[in-house]
Backbone atoms as SQL, in Angstrom:
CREATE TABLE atoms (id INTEGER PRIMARY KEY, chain TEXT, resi INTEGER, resn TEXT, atom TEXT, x REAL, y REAL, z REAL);
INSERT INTO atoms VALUES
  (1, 'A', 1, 'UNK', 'N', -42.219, 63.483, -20.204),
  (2, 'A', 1, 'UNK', 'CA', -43.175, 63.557, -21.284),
  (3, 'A', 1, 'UNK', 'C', -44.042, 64.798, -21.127),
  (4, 'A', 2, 'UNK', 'N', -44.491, 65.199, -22.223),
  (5, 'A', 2, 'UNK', 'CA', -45.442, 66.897, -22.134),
  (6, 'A', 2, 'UNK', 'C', -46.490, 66.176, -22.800),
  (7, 'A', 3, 'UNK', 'N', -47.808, 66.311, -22.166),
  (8, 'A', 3, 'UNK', 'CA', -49.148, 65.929, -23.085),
  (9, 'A', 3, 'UNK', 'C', -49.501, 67.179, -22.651),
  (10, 'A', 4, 'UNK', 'N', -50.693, 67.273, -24.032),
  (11, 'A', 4, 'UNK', 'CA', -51.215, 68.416, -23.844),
  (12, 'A', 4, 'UNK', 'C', -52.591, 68.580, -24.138),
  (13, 'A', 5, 'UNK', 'N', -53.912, 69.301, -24.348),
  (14, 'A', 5, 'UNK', 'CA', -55.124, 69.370, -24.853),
  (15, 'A', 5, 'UNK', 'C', -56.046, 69.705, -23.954),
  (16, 'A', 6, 'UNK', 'N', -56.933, 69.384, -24.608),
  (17, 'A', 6, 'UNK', 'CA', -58.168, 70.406, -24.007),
  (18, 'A', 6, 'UNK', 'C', -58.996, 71.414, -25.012),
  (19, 'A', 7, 'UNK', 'N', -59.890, 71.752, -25.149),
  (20, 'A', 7, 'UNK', 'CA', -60.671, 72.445, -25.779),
  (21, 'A', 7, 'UNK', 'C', -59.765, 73.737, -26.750),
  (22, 'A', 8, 'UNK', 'N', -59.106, 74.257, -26.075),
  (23, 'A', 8, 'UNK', 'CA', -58.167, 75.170, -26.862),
  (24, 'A', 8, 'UNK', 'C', -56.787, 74.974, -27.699),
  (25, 'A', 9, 'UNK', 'N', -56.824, 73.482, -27.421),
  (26, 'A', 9, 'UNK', 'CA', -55.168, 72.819, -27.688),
  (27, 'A', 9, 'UNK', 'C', -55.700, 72.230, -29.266),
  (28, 'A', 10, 'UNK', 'N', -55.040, 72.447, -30.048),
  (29, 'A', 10, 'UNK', 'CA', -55.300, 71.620, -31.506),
  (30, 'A', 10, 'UNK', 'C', -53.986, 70.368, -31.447),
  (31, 'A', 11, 'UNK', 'N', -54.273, 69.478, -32.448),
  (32, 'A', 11, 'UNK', 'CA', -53.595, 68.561, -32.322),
  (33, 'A', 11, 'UNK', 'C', -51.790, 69.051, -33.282),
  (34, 'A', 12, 'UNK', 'N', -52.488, 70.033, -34.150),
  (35, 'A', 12, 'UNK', 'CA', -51.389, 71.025, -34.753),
  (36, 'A', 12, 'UNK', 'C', -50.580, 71.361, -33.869),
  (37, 'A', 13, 'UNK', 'N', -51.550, 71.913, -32.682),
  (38, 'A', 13, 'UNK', 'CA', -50.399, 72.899, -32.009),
  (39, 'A', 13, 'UNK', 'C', -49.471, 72.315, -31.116),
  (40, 'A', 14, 'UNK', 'N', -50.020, 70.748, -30.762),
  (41, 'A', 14, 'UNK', 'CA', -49.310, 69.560, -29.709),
  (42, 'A', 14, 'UNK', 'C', -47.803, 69.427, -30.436),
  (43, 'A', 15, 'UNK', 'N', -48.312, 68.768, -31.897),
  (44, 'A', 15, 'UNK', 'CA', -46.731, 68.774, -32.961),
  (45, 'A', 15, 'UNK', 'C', -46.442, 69.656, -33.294),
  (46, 'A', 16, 'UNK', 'N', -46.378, 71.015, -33.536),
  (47, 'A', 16, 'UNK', 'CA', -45.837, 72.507, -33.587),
  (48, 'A', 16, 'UNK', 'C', -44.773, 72.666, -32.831),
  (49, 'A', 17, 'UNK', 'N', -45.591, 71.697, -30.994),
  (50, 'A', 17, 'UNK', 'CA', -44.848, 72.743, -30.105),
  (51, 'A', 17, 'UNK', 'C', -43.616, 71.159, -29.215),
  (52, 'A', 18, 'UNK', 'N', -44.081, 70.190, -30.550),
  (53, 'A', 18, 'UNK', 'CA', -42.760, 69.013, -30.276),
  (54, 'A', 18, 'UNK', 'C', -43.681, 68.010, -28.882),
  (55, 'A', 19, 'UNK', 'N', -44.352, 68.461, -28.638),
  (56, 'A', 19, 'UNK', 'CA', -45.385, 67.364, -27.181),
  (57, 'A', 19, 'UNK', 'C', -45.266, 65.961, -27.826),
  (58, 'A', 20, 'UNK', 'N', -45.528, 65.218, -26.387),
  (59, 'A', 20, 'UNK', 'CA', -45.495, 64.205, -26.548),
  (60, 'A', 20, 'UNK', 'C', -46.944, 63.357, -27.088),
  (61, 'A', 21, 'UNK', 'N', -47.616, 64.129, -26.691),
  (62, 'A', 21, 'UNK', 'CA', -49.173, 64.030, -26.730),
  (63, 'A', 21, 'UNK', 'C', -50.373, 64.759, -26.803),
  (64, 'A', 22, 'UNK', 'N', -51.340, 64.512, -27.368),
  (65, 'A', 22, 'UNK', 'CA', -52.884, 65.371, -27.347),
  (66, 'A', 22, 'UNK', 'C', -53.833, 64.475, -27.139),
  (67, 'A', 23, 'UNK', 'N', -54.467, 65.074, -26.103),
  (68, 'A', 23, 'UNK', 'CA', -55.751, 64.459, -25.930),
  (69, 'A', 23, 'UNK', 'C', -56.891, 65.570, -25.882),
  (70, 'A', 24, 'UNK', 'N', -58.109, 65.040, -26.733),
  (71, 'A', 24, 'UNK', 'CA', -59.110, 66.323, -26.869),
  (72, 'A', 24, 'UNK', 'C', -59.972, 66.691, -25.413),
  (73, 'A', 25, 'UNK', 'N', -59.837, 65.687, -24.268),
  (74, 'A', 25, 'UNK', 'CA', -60.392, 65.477, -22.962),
  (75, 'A', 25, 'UNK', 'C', -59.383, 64.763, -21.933),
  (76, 'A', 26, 'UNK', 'N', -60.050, 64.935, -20.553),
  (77, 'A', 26, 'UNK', 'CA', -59.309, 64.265, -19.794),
  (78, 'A', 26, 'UNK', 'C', -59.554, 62.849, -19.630),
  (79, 'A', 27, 'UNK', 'N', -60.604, 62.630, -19.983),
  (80, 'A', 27, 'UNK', 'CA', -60.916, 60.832, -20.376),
  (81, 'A', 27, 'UNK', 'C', -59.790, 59.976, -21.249),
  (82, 'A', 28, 'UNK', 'N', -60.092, 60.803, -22.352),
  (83, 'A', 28, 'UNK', 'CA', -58.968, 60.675, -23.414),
  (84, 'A', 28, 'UNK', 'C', -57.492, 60.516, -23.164),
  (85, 'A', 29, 'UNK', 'N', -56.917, 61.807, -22.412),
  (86, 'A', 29, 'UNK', 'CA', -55.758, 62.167, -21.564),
  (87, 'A', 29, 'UNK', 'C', -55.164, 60.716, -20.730),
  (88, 'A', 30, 'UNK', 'N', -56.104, 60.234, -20.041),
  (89, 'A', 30, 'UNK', 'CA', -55.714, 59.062, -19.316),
  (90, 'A', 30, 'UNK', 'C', -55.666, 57.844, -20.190),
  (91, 'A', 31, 'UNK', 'N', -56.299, 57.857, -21.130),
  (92, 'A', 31, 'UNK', 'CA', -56.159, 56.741, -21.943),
  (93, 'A', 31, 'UNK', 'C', -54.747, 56.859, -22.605),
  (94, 'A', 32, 'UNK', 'N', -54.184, 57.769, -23.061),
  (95, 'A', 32, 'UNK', 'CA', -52.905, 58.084, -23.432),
  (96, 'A', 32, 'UNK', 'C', -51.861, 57.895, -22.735),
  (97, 'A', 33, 'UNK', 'N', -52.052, 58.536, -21.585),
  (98, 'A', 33, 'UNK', 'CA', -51.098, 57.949, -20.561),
  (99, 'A', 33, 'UNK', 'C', -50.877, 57.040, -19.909),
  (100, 'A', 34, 'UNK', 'N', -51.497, 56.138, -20.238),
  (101, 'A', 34, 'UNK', 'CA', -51.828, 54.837, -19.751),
  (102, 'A', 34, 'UNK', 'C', -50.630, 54.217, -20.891),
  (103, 'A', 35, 'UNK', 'N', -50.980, 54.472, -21.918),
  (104, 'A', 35, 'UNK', 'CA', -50.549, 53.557, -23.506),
  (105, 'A', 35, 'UNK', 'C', -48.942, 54.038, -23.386),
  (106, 'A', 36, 'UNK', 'N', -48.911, 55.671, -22.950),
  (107, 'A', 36, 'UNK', 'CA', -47.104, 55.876, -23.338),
  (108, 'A', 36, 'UNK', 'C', -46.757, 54.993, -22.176),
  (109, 'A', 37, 'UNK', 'N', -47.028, 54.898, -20.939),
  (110, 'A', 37, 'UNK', 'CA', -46.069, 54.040, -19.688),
  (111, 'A', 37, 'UNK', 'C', -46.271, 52.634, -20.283),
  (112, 'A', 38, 'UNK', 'N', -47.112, 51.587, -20.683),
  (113, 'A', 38, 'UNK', 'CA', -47.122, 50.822, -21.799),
  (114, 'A', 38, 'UNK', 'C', -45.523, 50.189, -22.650),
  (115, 'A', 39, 'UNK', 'N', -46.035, 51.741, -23.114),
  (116, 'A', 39, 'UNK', 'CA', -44.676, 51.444, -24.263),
  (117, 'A', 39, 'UNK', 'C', -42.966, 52.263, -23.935),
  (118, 'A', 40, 'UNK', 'N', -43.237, 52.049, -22.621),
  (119, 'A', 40, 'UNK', 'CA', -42.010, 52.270, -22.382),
  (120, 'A', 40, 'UNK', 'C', -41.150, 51.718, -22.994);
């Protein structure tokens, strides 16, 4: 899986560049990755 984000990452550029994920923080980030192993 590719997540991606952070202050310079748009959520455009996550699906542009085919990612699996965006998170706007690393708080965020873990909450996501939490949810994709989840839904394995």
């Amino acid at each position: 899986k590719v997540i991606v984000g952070g202050a310079p990452v748009t959520k455009d550029f996550a699906d542009e560049i085919g990612a699996d994920g965006w998170a706007p923080d690393a708080v965020s980030a873990k909450d996501l990755v939490l949810q994709l192993m989840e839904n394995k």
